[in-house]
N, C-alpha and C positions, 0 to 999 in steps of 0.2 A: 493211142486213142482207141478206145472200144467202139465196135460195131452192134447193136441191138435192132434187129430185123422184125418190124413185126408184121405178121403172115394173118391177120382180121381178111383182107380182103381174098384171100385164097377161100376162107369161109364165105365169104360175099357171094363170089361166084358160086361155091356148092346149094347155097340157101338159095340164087335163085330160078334151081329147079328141084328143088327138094331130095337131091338125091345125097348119098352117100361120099360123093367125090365130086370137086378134089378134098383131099383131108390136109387141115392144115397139121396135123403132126407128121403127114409126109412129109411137107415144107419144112417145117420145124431141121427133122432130121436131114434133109437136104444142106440146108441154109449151115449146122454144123460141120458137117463134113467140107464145104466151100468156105469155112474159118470166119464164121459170124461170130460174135463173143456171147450172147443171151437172144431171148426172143422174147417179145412184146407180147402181147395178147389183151384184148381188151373186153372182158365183158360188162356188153351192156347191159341197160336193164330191160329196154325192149326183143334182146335176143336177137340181133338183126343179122350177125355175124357168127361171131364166137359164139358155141352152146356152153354149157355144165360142162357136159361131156368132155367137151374138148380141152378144157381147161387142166382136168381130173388125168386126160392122158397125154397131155402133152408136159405134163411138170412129172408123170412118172414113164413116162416110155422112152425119153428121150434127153441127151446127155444137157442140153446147155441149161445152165440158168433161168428160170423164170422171173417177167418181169408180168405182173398182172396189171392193167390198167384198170382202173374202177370211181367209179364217182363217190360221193358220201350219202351211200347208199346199205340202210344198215341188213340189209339184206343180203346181198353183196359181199360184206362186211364176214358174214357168220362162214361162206362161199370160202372167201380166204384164207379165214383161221382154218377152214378143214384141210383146205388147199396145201398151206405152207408152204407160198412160193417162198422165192429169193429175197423179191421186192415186192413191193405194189407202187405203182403210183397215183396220185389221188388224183382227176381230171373234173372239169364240168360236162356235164351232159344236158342234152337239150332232144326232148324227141323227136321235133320237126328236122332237125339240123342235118344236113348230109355228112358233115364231120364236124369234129372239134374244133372249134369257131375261135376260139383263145385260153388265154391263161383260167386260173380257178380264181374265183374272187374271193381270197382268203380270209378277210375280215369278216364277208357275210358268214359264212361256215366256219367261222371261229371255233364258236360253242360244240359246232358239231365233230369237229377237228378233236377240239380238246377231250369231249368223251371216246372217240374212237379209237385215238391213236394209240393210248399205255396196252390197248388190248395185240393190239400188232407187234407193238417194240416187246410185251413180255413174253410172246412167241418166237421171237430171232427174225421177225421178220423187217427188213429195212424198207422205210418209208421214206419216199420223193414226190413233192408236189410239183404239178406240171403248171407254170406261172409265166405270165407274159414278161416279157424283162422289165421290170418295175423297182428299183434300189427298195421304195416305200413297202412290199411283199418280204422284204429277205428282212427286214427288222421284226416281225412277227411268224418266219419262218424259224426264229430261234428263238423265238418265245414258247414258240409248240415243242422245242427239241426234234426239229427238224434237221438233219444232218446232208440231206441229198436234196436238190431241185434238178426241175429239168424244163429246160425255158422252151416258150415257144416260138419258134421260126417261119409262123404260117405268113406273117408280114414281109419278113425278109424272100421269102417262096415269088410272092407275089409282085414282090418291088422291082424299079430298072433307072438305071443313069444313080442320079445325084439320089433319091429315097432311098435307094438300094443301099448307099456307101454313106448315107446317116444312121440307118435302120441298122447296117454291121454294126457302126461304130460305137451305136449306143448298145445293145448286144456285149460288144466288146468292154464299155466301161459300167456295165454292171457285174459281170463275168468278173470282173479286176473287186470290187467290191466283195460279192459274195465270195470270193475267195478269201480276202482278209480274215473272215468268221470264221475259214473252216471247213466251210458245206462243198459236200461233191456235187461237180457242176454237171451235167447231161444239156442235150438239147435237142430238137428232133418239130419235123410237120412240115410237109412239103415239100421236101428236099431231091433236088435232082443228081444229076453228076456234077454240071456247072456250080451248083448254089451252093453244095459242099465245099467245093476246092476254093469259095473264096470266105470260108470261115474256119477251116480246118486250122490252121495258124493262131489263133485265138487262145492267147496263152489262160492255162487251166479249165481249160473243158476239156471234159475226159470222155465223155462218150457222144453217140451219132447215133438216135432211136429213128429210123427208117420203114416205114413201110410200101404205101398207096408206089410208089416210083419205083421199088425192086419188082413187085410184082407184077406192077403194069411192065415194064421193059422185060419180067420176065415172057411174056405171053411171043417174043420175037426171036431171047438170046439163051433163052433158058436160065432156070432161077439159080443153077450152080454160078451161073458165066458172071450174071448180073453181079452178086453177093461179092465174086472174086473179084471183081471191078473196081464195086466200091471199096471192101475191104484195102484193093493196093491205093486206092485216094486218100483215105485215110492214113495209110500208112501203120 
């Protein structure tokens, strides 16, 4: 299983005193060397976090994979075809929101899905929507020729006792569906040390998009220690 680290809130901290540091393509380069597999990054469109900037140098200064998170946002949009990351993945955004609140609601952005996407895929670049575990989602994720999703966990994050071990389970028999089709499974949002090790098992999920938790427990164990942590959970 793949590790995917994303370093927005290393930016978090630097934006809120306007200075130069910390940088997250330090992170970035950290998180590498401590055998993360890609890095996350998510710009939004209010800028809250991630700049331009950071975007531009962390997909050329530094070895791993980019995975660009972005809403259906056609501005955004033009951002990543210059970009060329790895991936993108498609999210909802909301501006009052302190974070990503759940999955994309795929039907309403249908329309907008279906103009944006041939411009991604005839770049090489692979597209994943980030979707609540929904079976009803993954029949019009291969409508779009969608090949990758990556569910959301912020439920499971938050759940305890008996919600917690429905919430895996259903997680777990969509994850068995959306793999009949095909599509590469990801999954990622809230994720602790605990909350990991009781879904890591989950036959065909292949990666762990990570962030707010590596960095927050970095600020104690340091971001090397943290990365290598997780990394050995996953295995």
């Amino acid at each position: 299983m793949k590790l995917g680290v994303n370093i927005d809130h290393v930016a978090t901290l630097r934006q809120a005193r306007g200075t130069s540091y910390p940088d997250p393509l330090d992170a970035a380069i950290i998180c590498a060397r401590a055998g993360a597999d890609n890095i996350t990054a998510h710009l939004r469109e209010d800028r809250r976090h991630i700049q331009d900037d950071d975007i531009y140098r962390i997909k050329n200064l530094q070895s791993l994979p980019l995975n660009l998170e972005m809403a259906n946002s056609e501005s955004i949009l033009q951002i990543a075809l210059e970009v060329s990351p790895s991936e993108v993945c498609i999210v909802p955004e909301k501006r009052q929101e302190l974070t990503t609140e759940g999955g994309l609601n795929i039907k309403y952005n249908f329309n907008f899905l279906k103009e944006m996407l041939p411009n991604l895929y005839k770049n090489n670049i692979e597209v994943s929507l980030f979707l609540d575990p929904d079976i009803q989602n993954i029949g019009v994720c291969k409508e779009l020729g969608i090949n990758a999703v990556e569910f959301h966990t912020g439920e499971i994050a938050n759940a305890f006792g008996e919600e917690e071990k429905f919430l895996i389970n259903k997680l777990k028999n969509v994850i068995e569906y959306t793999a009949t089709l095909g599509i590469s499974i990801r999954a990622g949002h809230g994720l602790n040390f605990d909350k990991t090790k009781k879904i890591i098992n989950i036959k065909y999920l292949e990666e762990l998009n990570i962030g707010h938790f590596i960095i927050g427990e970095s600020i104690f164990y340091g971001l090397s220690e943290v990365v290598k942590k997780m990394k050995k959970i996953i295995g």
